[in-house]
N, C-alpha and C positions, 0 to 999 in steps of 0.2 A: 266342314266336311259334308259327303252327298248322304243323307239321311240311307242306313242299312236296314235292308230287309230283316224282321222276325223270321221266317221262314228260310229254309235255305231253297234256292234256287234248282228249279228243276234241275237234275245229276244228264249227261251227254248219255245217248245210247251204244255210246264206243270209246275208244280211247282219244280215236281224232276228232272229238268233236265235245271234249269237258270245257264247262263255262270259268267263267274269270274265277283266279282262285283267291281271296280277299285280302292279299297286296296291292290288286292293281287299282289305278287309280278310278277306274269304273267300276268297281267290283258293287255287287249292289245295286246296279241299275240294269232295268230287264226293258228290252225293245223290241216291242211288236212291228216286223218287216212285210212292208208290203211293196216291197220295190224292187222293180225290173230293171232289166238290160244296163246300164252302167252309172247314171247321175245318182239314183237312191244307192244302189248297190255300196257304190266306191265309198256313200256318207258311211253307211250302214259296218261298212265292212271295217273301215277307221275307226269307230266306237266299241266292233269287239275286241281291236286290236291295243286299246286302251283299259278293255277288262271288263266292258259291259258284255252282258249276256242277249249276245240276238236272234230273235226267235224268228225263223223266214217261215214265210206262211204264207204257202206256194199251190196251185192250181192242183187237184189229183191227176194222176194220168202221165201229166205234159208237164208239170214243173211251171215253173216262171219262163217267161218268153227267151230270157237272154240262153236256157238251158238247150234253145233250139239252134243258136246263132252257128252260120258254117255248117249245116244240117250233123256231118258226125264227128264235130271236133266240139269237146269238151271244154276247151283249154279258155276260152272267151267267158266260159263261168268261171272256173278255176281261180283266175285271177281277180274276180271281182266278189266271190264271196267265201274267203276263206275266213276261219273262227265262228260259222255262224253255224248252227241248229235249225232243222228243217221239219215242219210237220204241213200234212196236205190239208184241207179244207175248199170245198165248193160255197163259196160266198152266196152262187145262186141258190141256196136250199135252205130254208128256216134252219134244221139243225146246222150247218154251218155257220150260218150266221148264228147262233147261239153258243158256238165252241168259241168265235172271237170274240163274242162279247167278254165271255171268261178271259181271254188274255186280255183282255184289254183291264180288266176291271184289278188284276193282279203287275201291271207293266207299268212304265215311267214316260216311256218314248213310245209313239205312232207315228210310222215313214212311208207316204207312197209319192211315185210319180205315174199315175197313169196316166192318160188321155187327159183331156179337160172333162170333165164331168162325171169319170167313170165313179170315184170310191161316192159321190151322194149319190146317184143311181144304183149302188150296191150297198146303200145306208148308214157307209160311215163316212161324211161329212163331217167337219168338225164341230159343226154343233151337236149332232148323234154324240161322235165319240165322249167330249166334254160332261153331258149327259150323265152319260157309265162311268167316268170317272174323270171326277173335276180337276185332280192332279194332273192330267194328261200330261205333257209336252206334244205338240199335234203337230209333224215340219208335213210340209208339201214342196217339192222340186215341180216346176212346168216350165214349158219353154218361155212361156210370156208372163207379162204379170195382169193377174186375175181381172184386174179391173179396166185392162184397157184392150186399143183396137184390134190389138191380135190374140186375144186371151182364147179364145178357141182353137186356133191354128195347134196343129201337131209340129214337134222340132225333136231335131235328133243334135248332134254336136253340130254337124256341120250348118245344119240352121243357125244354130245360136252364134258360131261363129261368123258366117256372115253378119247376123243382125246386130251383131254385137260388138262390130267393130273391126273384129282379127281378124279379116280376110281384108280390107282394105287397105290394111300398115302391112301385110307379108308379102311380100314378091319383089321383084326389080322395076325401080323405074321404067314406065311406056310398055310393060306387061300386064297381063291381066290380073285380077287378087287370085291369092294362091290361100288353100286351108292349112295352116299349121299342122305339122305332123304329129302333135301329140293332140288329146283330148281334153282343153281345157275349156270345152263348154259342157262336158258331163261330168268328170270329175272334178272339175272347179268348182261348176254348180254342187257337186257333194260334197266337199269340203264346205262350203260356203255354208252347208246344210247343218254340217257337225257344229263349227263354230257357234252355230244361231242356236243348238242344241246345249253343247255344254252351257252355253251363258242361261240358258234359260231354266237349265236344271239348280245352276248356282244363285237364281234370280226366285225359283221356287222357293230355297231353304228359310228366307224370311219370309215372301208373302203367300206358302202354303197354295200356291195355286198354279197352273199351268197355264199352256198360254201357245197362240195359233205360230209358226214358225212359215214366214212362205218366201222361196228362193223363185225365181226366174232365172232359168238360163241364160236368157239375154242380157240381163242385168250383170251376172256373174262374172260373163266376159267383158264386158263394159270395165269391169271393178279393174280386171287384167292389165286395164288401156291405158289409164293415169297418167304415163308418160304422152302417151300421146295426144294428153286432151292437153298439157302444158305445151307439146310440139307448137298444137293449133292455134293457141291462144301468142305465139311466139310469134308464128308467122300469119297469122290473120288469114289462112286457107286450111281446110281440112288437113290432117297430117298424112305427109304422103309418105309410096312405099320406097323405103331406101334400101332395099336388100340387104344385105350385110353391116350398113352404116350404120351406128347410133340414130333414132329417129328423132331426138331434141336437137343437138347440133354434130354434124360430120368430122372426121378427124384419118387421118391415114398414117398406118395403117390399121385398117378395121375392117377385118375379111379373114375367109378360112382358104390359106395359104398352099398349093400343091407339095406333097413332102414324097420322099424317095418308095416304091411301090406300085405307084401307079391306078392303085386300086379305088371302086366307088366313095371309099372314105377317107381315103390317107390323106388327108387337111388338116393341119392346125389351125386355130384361131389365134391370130394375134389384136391385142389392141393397144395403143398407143392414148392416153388422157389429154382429152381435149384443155386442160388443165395448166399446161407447161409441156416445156421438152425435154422432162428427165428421164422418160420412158424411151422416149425416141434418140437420145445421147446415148442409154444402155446399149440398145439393141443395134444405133449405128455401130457401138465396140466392137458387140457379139460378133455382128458379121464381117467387122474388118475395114467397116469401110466409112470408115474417120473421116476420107475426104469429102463426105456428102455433107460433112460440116460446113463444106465452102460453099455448098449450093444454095441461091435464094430462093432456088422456087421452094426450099424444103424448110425454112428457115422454123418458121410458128406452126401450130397447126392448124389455123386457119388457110395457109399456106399449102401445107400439106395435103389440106383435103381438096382444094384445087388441083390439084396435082396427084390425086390419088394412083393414075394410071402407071407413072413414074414411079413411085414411092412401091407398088403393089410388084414390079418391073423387077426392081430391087432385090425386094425380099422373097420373092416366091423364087430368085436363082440361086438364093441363099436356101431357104426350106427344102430343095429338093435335093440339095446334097446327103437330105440325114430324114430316117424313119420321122413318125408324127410324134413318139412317143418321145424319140431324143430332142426334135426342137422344142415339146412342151417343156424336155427337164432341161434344158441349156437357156430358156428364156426364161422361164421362172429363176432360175440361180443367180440370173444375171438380171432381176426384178424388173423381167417385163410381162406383164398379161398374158396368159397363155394358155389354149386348152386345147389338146386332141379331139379331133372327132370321132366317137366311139362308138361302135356300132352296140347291138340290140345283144350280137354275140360276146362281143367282148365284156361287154358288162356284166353277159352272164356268167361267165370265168373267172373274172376282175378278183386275184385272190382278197384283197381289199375289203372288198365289199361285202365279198363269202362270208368273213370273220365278223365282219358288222353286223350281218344277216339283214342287210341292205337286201342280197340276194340268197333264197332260201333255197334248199331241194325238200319236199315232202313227198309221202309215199301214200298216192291215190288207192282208192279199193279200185278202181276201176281202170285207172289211167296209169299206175305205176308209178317210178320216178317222177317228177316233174319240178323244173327251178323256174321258181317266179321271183317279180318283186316282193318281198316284204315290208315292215313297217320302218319308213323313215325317222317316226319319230322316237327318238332314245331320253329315256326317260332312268334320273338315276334311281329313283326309288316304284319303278312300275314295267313291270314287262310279263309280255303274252309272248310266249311261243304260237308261232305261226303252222295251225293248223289248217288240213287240206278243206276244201268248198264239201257239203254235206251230201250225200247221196239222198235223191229224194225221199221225204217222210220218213227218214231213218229214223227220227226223234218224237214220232209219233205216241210210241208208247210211252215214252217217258216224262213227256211233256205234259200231255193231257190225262198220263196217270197220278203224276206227284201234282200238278197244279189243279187239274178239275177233278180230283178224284175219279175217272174213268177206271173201268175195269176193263178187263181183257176183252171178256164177252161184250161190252158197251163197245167195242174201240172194232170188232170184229162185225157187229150189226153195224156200225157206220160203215164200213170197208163196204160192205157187201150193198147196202143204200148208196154207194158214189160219192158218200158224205166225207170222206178223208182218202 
């Protein structure tokens, strides 16, 4: 088990914002946040969600950078730093720098992604931090890796995804690379952060010591590509982009299929195992039409995927007789691959999901209502209600009064110094 604090953990300065309460499976480990805009965040924000206590330790004034994104929409934070604890601190000011000293010296986890250079030009490097407290765990997110030719270079997702491989495997054959529409070169890179974190917390309990954690962006999506580094190695050329195909070997049908509606998403995905033809014996039942048993262009699916145009011809005059949601449940019954395309709204409705609390609603001080994602992962003996992102320095006083003993009057000369 993760070694428990004697002390109890700094208490939340409000109801939305109390730390893990000692079922979860993080309860007992306190992380000092120093991370912006969405690769640290998304790590940072998965470790309160598992019952660690994270303390964001955020610019006075302005907050952390991602709290500006879309100038007056909140919602880009919201989603990336719910369950955490917020107190201000000016890093450029000795007292500042001496308030994190104190968290740091009382914490388990140290997280930032700045720039390349910024936390040792503001003195916590990780030999600094190490220093203060040998236990550390110390991650660092950057787009490149430290030691080589682009370790300077700034990256944002869409960099890592280019450098990283995903933008070359996504798009259509003789078009140009296309970026994934989700963000899996900053939340990957955070995941990837967490992983590197718990292992090293459970690596601490026998050898008593911390230890340097460092993600590259570019690396992360790399990690993503696996498939397609077996593609390349198949075909002796880079893996190319197949659209909607399987990128190791092609098979038909393997496309998201037109369904009745008409609208930007009414697509099913169907796919058929390059495997055998038991998927594609099903689905020829489904839709009636047994006599494509006699056809050879259709025979294997080697076959098949030659012939995709035909095979695609087929079924997409089948899909369009019935909403996305009925040919998902008509081929899956009748055991073939199947998924509707679902949009951002639907998912947020998805009664489904509500109940899982896949998808949450919480109630902002600021923002009201709001339904986000919540935490995917379901754990039977550990769970964190998904509370809203923290209103700047709300956590001030409670932070720096139960942990560094600060008093009112102490916490009130900093304010007025631009130290918090």
């Amino acid at each position: 088990m993760l070694e428990r604090r004697q002390e109890n953990p700094a208490g939340a300065s409000s109801e939305q914002a109390k730390p893990a309460h000692a079922q979860t499976a993080l309860a007992g480990v306190r992380v000092v946040d120093l991370s912006q805009f969405e690769a640290g965040t998304s790590c940072t924000q998965m470790l309160a969600w598992l019952g660690a206590d994270v303390i964001k330790v955020e610019p006075p004034t302005t907050g952390e950078q991602g709290r500006g994104v879309n100038a007056t929409s909140g919602y880009y934070f919201m989603v990336l730093n719910a369950n955490k604890r917020s107190v201000t601190c000016n890093l450029k000011s000795e007292k500042g720098r001496e308030l994190l000293c104190g968290l740091i010296q009382r914490s388990d986890v140290f997280i930032e992604n700045f720039g390349p250079g910024v936390i040792e030009r503001l003195g916590f490097g990780y030999d600094a931090v190490r220093t203060i407290n040998p236990r550390m765990i110390y991650a660092q997110i950057k787009g490149f890796p430290p030691d080589g030719p682009y370790a300077s270079y700034l990256a944002f997702d869409m960099v890592a995804q280019a450098t990283g491989g995903s933008m070359s495997v996504t798009g259509f054959p003789g078009n140009r690379p296309v970026k994934p529409g989700v963000n899996v070169g900053d939340t990957g890179a955070g995941l990837h952060a967490a992983i590197g974190i718990l292992a090293a917390l459970h690596q601490r309990q026998s050898t008593g010591k911390g230890q340097r954690i460092e993600i590259a962006m570019q690396e992360a999506v790399t990690n993503f590509g696996r498939i397609a580094f077996a593609a390349q190695a198949l075909l002796g050329t880079p893996a190319p982009r197949t659209g909607n195909q399987s990128i190791l070997t092609t098979t038909a049908p393997s496309e998201a299929y037109p369904c009745k509606g008409g609208g930007p998403n009414d697509y099913c995905y169907i796919y058929t195992t390059r495997a055998g033809n038991h998927h594609w014996d099903r689905l020829r039942k489904l839709m009636g039409r047994e006599d494509l048993a006699k056809d050879d262009r259709l025979a294997t699916p080697e076959m098949r995927a030659k012939n995709a145009e035909a095979v695609d011809a087929v079924v997409s005059e089948w899909t369009r007789q019935h909403d996305k949601r009925t040919v998902m449940k008509l081929a899956a019954e009748a055991g073939v691959p199947a998924g509707a395309v679902f949009d951002t709204m639907e998912l947020t409705h998805d009664p489904h999901l509500r109940r899982r609390r896949t998808m949450v609603t919480i109630h902002h001080p600021e923002y009201g209502e709001f339904t986000m994602p919540g935490n995917p992962i379901k754990m039977s003996g550990s769970e964190v209600e998904v509370q809203p992102a923290p209103m700047l320095g709300v956590d001030n006083q409670r932070i720096y009064g139960e942990m560094l003993g600060l008093t009112p009057a102490d916490l009130a000369r900093l304010r007025q110094e631009g130290v918090i």
